[in-house]
C-alpha positions as a printed Julia matrix, in Angstrom:
366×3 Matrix{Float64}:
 -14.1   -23.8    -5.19
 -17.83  -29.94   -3.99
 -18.25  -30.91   -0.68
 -14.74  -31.31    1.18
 -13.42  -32.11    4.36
 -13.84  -28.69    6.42
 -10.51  -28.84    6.99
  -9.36  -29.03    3.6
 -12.18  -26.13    2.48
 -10.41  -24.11    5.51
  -7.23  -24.19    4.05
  -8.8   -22.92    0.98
  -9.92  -19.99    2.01
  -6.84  -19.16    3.74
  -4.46  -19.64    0.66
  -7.03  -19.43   -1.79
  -8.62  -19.87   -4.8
  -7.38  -21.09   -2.42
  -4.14  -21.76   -3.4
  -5.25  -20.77   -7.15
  -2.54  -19.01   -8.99
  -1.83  -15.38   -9.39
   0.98  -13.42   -9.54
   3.65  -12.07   -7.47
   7.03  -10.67   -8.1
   9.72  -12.7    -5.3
  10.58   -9.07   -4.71
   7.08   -7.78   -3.82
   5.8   -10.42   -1.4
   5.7   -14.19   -1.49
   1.93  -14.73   -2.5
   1.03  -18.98   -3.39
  -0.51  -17.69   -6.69
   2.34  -16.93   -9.04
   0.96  -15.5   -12.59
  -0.09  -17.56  -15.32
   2.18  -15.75  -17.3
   5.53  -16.38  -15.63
   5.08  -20.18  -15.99
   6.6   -21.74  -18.95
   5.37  -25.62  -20.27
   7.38  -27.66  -18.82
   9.67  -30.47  -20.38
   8.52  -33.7   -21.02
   9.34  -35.92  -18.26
   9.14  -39.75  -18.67
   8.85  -40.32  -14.48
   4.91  -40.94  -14.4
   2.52  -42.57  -11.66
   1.22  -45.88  -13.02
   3.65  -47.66  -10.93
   3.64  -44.92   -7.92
   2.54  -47.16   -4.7
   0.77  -44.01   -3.1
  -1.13  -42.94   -6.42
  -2.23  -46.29   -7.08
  -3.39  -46.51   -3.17
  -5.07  -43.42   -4.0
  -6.77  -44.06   -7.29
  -8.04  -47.55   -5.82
  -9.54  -44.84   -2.69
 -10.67  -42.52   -5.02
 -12.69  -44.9    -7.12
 -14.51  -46.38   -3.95
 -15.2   -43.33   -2.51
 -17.26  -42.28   -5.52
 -18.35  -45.59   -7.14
 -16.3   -45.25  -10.31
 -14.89  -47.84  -12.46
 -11.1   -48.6   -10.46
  -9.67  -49.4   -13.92
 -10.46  -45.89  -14.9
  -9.24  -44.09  -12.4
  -6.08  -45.83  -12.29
  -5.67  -45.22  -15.72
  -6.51  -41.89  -15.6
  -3.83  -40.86  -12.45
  -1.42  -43.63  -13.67
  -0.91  -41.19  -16.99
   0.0   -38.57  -15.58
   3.87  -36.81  -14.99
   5.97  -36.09  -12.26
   7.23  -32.49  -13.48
  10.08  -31.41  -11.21
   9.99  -28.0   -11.94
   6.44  -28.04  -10.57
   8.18  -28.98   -7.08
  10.58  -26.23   -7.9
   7.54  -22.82   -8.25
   5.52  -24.09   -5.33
   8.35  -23.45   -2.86
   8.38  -20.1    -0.65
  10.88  -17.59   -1.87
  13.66  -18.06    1.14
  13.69  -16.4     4.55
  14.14  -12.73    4.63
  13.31  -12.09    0.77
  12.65   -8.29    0.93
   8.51   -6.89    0.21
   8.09   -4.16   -2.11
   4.2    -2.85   -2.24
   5.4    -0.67   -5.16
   6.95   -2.91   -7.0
   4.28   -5.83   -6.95
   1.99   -2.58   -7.91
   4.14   -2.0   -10.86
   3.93   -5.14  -12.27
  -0.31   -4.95  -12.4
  -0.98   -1.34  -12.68
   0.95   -0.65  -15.6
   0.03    0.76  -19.11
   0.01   -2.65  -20.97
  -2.73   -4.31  -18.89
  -4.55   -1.23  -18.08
  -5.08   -1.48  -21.77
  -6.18   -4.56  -22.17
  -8.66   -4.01  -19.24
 -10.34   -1.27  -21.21
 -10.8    -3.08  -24.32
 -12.3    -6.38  -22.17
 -14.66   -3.84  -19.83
 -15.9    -2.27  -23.53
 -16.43   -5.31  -25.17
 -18.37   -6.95  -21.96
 -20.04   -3.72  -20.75
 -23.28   -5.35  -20.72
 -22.77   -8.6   -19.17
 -20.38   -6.8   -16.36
 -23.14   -4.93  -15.83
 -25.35   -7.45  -15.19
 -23.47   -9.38  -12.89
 -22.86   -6.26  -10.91
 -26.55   -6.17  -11.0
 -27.69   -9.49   -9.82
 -24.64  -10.04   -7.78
 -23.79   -6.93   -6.23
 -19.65   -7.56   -7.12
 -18.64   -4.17   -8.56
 -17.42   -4.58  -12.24
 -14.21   -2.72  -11.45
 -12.92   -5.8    -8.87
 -14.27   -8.36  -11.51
 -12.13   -6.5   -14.8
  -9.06   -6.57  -11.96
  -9.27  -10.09  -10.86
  -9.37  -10.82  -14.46
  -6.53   -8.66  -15.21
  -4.31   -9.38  -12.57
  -5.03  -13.54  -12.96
  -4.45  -13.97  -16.53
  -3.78  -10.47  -18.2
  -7.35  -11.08  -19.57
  -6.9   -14.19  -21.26
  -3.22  -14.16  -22.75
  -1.69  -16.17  -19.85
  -3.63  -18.97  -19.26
  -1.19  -21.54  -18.06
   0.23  -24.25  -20.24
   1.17  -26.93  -17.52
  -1.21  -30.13  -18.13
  -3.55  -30.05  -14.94
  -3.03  -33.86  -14.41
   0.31  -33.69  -14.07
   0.73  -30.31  -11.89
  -1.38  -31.66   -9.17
  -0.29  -35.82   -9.49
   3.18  -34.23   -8.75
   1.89  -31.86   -5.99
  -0.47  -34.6    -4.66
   2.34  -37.51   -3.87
   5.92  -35.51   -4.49
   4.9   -31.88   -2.27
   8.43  -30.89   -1.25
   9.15  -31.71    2.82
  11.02  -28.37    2.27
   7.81  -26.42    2.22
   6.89  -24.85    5.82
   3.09  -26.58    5.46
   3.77  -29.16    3.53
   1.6   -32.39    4.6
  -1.73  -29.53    4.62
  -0.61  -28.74    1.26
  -0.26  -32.12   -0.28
  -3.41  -33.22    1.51
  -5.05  -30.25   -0.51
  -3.64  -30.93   -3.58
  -4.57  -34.47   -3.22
  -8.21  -33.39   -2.74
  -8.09  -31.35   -5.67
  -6.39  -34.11   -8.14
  -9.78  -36.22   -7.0
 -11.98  -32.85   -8.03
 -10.05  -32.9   -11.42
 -11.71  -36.14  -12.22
 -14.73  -34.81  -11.07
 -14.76  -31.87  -12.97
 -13.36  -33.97  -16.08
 -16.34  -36.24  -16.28
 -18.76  -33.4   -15.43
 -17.05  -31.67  -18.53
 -17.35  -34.95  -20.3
 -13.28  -34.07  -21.12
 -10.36  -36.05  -20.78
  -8.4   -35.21  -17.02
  -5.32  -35.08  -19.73
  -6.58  -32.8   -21.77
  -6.76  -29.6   -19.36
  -4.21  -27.28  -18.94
  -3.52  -24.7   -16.56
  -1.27  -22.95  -13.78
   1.36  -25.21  -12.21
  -0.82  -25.72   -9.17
  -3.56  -26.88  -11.1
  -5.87  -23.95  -11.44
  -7.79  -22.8   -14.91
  -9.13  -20.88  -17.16
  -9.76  -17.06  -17.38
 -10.49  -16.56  -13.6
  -7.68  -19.15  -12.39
 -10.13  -21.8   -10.67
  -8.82  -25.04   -8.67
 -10.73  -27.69   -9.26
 -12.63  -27.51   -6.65
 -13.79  -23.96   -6.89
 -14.69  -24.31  -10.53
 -16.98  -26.98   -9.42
 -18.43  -25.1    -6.17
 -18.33  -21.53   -7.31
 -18.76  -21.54  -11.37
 -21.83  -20.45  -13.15
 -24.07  -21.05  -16.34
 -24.19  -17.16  -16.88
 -24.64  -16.99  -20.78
 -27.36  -19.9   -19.8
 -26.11  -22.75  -23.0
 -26.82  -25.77  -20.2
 -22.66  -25.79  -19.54
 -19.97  -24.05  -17.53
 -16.86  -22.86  -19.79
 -14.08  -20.36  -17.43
 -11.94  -21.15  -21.0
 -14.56  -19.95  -23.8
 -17.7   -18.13  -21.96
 -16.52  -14.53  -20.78
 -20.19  -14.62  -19.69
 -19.51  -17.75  -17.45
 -16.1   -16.39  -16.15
 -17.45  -12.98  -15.11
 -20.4   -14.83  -13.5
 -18.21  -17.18  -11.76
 -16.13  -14.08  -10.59
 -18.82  -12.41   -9.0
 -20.43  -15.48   -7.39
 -17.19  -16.52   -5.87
 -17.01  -12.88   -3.82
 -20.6   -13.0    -3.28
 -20.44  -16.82   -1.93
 -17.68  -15.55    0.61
 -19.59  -13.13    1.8
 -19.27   -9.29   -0.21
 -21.3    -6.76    1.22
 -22.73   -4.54   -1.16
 -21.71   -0.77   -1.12
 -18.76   -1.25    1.09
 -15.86    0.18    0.58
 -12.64   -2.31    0.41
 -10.83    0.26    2.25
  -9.77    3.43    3.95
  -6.55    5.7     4.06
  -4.84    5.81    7.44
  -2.87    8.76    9.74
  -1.38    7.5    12.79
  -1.04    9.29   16.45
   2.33    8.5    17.13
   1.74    9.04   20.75
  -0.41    6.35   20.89
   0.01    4.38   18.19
   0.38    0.59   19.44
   1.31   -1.41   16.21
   1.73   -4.87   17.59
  -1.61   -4.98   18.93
  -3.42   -3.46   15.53
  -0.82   -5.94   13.79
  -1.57   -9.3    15.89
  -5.09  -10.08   13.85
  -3.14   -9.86   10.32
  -5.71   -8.98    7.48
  -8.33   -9.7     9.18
 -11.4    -7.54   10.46
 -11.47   -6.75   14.25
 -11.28   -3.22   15.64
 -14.39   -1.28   15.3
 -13.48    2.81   14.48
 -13.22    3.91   18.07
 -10.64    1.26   19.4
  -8.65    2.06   15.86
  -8.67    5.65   17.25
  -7.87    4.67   21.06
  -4.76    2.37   19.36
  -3.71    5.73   17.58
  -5.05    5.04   13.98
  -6.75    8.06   12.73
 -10.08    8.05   10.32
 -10.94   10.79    8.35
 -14.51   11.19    6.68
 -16.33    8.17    5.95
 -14.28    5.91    7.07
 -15.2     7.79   11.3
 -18.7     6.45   10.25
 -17.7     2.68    9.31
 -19.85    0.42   11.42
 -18.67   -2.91   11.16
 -14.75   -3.86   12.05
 -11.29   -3.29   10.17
  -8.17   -4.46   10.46
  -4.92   -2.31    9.78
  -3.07   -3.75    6.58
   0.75   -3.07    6.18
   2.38   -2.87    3.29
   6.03   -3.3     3.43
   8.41   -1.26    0.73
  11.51   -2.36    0.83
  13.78    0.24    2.44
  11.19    2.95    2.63
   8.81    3.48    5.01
   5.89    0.91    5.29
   2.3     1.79    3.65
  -0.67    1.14    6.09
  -4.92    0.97    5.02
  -7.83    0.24    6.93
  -9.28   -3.08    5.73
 -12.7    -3.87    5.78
 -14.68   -7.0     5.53
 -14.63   -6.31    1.49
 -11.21   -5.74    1.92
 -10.76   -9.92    3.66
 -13.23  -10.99    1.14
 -11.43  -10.51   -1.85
  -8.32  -11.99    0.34
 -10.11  -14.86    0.08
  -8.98  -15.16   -3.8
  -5.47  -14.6    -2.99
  -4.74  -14.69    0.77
  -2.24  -11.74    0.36
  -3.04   -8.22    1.12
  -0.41   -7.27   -1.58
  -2.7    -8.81   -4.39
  -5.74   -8.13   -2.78
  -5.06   -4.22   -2.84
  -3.76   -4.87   -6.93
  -6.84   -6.04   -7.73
  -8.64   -3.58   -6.23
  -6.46   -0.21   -7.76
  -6.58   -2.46  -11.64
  -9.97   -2.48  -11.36
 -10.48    1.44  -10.25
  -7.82    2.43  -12.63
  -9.89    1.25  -15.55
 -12.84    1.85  -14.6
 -11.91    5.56  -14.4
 -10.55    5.98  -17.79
 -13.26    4.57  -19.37
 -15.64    7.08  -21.43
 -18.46    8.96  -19.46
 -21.25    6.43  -18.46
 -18.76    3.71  -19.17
């Protein structure tokens, strides 16, 4: 996801991919990774940052802090476009927007891209396999990270990179709720463009991706492409646009890097004990991991079967359906680590069911 202020990496994790792009119907849950898919190229805009006062301030920053050639960088952000509609997608649907677990489900677990996940898993059995192997990422959350980030491959974003995160980096709407952390992220991640750019031996200009700057197959930021992104067909390069061998690598590293333990379940089905059930307590940790099984029980969550016999901690994960009743899981620490994508429990459980969909309809010994 490049060493960066731990402040900056925090904020990452939190939003992640931090912040890296997936999708999200405004009806199902306001995630900060809209698909790929739903974005459309923007217009050309004539408004660019050569004559910017804070890019140029920047650039002149940038180029000291890594010993590059000033003209260069100025040059490189001074290119670049303000795209208003940019501002536009990286705002929070408004206040009081309704959740719908089904519907976000819908849009992901539906015939079309279940499809298309069984054709990719066939044609990349082996490598799948192999990263599962050396990794210890089941295939299944792999094919549905893939699947649920770019509908493997046919949405890969068409904004120019540059210009998505100059516009984020010095133009981040006041409107938004975290606004100065988010334009101090997307700042740091205009700077890991470059990076990446000259470790690519590409043109910044060039790249094209999601409108908040992440890319290829897997949807990587800057930043993670560079921390988290593997040589796994082993030609001497990283490619998350050409390699499916790189991209599934990169996949399974990123999990592994933040932590995925091996054999555990992502989850559990819950009953509750109405008579003792105290929701704002299981509630207060959000997604992540902190009653062990027996204070679940004493807080009225019931476990059935395996999940009785989970020894590290959980956290209860609701799931809000618009008028109906609310859907509740046990969480585990999978269950946080592949938040850590995607920090929404709504994606996090779409990957998961994509994945476990496919992998079940595929033909005996897969």
């Amino acid at each position: 996801m490049t060493t960066t202020p731990t402040s900056l990496h925090a904020l990452r994790k939190l939003t992640t991919l931090g912040l890296c792009l997936v999708a999200g119907a405004a009806l199902a849950t306001t995630t900060p990774r809209p698909t790929a898919g739903k974005q459309r190229p923007p217009p050309v805009n004539e408004v660019r940052y050569d004559q910017h006062v804070e890019a140029t301030a920047f650039a002149q920053e940038v180029a000291q802090r890594n010993g590059w050639d000033p003209v260069w960088v100025r040059e490189q952000i001074g290119q670049a476009r303000h795209l208003p509609s940019v501002v536009r997608l990286v705002l929070p649907a408004p206040a009081g927007t309704p959740k719908n677990w089904g519907a976000y489900r819908a849009r992901f677990i539906e015939p079309r891209r279940i499809q298309a996940g069984l054709r990719y898993w066939q044609a990349h059995r082996d490598t799948l396999a192999r990263a599962e192997a050396e990794f210890g990422v089941p295939a299944s959350l792999i094919v549905g990270v893939i699947g649920v980030e770019t509908l493997y491959g046919q949405h890969l974003g068409q904004f120019r990179v540059l210009d998505a995160l100059s516009t984020l980096a010095f133009d981040f709407p006041s409107a938004h709720p975290r606004a100065q952390a988010r334009q101090a992220l997307f700042r740091d991640e205009l700077e890991q463009l470059l990076k990446l750019a000259r470790q690519l031996g590409r043109d910044p200009a060039t790249l094209r991706g999601s409108f908040a700057g992440a890319m290829g197959w897997p949807q990587f930021l800057p930043s993670s492409w560079l921390r988290y992104a593997i040589d796994f067909d082993d030609d001497g390069r990283v490619d998350l646009f050409d390699s499916q061998a790189d991209v599934i690598g990169s996949v399974a590293n990123y999990f592994k890097a933040f932590g995925w333990q091996t054999g555990m379940p992502t989850h559990y089905p819950v009953q509750f004990d109405r008579a003792r059930l105290d929701l704002p307590t299981l509630l207060a940790p959000d997604i992540r991991p902190t009653f062990d099984a027996d204070t679940f029980e004493a807080l009225g969550v019931r476990l059935e079967g395996q999940a009785r016999q989970h020894s590290g901690p959980m956290a209860l994960v609701e799931l809000e359906n618009g008028e109906a009743p609310r859907s509740y899981v046990a969480g585990t620490q999978n269950f946080y680590v592949v938040t850590r994508y995607n920090w929404s429990s709504y994606y996090a459980l779409a990957v998961i069911e994509l994945g476990e969909t496919i992998e079940v309809l595929l033909e005996p010994g897969r």
